[in-house]
C-alpha positions, -999 to +999 in steps of 0.1 A: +527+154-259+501+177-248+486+179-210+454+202-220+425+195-239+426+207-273+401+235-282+377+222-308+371+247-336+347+241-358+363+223-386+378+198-356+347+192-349+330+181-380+367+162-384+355+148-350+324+134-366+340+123-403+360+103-382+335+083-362+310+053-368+287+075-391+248+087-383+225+066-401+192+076-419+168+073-388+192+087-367+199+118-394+162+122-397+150+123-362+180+154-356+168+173-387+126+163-382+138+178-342+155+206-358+122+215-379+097+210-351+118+225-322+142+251-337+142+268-303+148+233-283+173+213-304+202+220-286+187+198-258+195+162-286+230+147-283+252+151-305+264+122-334+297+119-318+280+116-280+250+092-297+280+067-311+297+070-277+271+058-258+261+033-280+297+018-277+299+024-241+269+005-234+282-025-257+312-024-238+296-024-204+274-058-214+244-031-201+210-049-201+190-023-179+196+015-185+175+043-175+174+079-189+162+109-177+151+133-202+141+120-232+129+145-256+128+134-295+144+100-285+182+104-303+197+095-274+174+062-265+180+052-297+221+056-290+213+032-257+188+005-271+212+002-300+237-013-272+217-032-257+215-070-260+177-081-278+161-085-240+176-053-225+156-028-211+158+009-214+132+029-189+130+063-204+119+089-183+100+121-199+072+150-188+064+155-224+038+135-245+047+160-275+083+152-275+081+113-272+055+107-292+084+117-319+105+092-301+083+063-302+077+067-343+119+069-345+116+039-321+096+014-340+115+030-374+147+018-356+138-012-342+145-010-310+102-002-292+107-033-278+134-024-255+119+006-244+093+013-211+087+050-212+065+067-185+052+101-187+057+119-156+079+144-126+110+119-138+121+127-099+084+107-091+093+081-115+127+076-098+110+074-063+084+053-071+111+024-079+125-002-060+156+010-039+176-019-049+208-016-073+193-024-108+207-004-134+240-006-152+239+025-167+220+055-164+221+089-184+210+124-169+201+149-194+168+170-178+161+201-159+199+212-147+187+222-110+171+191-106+204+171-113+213+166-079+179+157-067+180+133-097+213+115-087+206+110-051+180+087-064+203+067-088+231+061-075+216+038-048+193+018-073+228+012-097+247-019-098+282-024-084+303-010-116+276+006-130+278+039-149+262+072-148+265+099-174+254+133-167+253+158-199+256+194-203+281+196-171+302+228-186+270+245-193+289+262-227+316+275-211+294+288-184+304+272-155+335+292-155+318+326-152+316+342-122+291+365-134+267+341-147+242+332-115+219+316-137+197+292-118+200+266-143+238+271-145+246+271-108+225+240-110+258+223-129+280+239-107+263+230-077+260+191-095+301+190-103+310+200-072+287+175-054+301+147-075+339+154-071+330+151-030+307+116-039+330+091-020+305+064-038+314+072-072+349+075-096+342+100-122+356+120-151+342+154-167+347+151-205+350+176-229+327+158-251+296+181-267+288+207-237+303+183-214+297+148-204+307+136-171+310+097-164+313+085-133+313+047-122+300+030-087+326+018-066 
């Protein structure tokens, strides 16, 4: 029996991903085509282990209306529309026409355009331009780290009873834990964890799952 996480080396890691549903083509090729493109910005896609989990997780929830926040290439919409039923909805929420317009070829290759409404935009706009009204059953942060806060003050109203909210990143590579590191962008995820773990809305969990994936359900 063990009571700590285990430390994931390398070679547990690519064990990790032998053992889990594996990447297809169009997923493989959008993560090496974002690799070529973006050298300096591919650590911001999911990886295959996080794509298959929220793929499953949104099977498992019986999701029909997700939103995301921070789009980029589109891996991780691709992970989401996958789960969704054939008249789900996934609202993607991006500032960069350069990025998505990578996404939407890797969209219509995968089959799943149909079930996606991107909009172009301050994603924090996007959010406050919608209806205050508990609509989503899942939604999935992955932008601009000081803006996370400002981000889920403006879901967690519009989500369903039961619905879940991922937030990735939330360990920051080890970061978190560093005194010394003032970073803006990593107090941003300190300042973010310690605002959830005092949310008396929400249940929630910080995984050690990529560079952290916290999951946190509406009560």
């Amino acid at each position: 029996m063990t009571r700590t996480t285990e430390t994931i080396t390398p070679e547990l890691q690519a064990y990790i991903v032998d053992h889990t549903d594996p990447v297809d083509p169009v997923l493989a090729e959008l993560a090496e085509e974002t690799a070529r493109l973006y050298p300096d910005h591919k650590g911001m896609q999911i990886g295959a282990e996080q794509g298959a989990f929220t793929t499953l997780l949104t099977r498992i929830q019986g999701a029909r209306d997700v939103v995301e926040i921070g789009t980029f290439t589109g891996y991780s919409s691709i992970c989401f529309a996958r789960g969704l039923p054939s008249d789900g909805r996934l609202l993607a929420l991006d500032i960069s026409e350069e990025w998505t317009s990578v996404a939407r070829r890797y969209w219509e290759r995968a089959g799943v355009a149909d079930r996606i409404d991107l909009r172009i935009g301050p994603a924090l706009e996007s959010l406050q331009g919608l209806p205050e009204q508990e609509q989503f059953d899942i939604a999935f942060l992955d932008a601009d780290k000081t803006g996370y806060i400002d981000y889920w003050e403006e879901l967690v109203p519009r989500m369903r009873a039961g619905g879940l909210l991922l937030a990735d990143n939330t360990l920051s590579h080890g970061r978190v834990v560093d005194p010394d590191n003032t970073e803006p962008h990593v107090q941003g995820i300190r300042d973010f964890n310690d605002r959830l773990v005092a949310d008396d809305r929400v249940t929630q969990v910080l995984l050690p799952l990529g560079d952290g994936l916290t999951l946190a359900r509406k009560n």
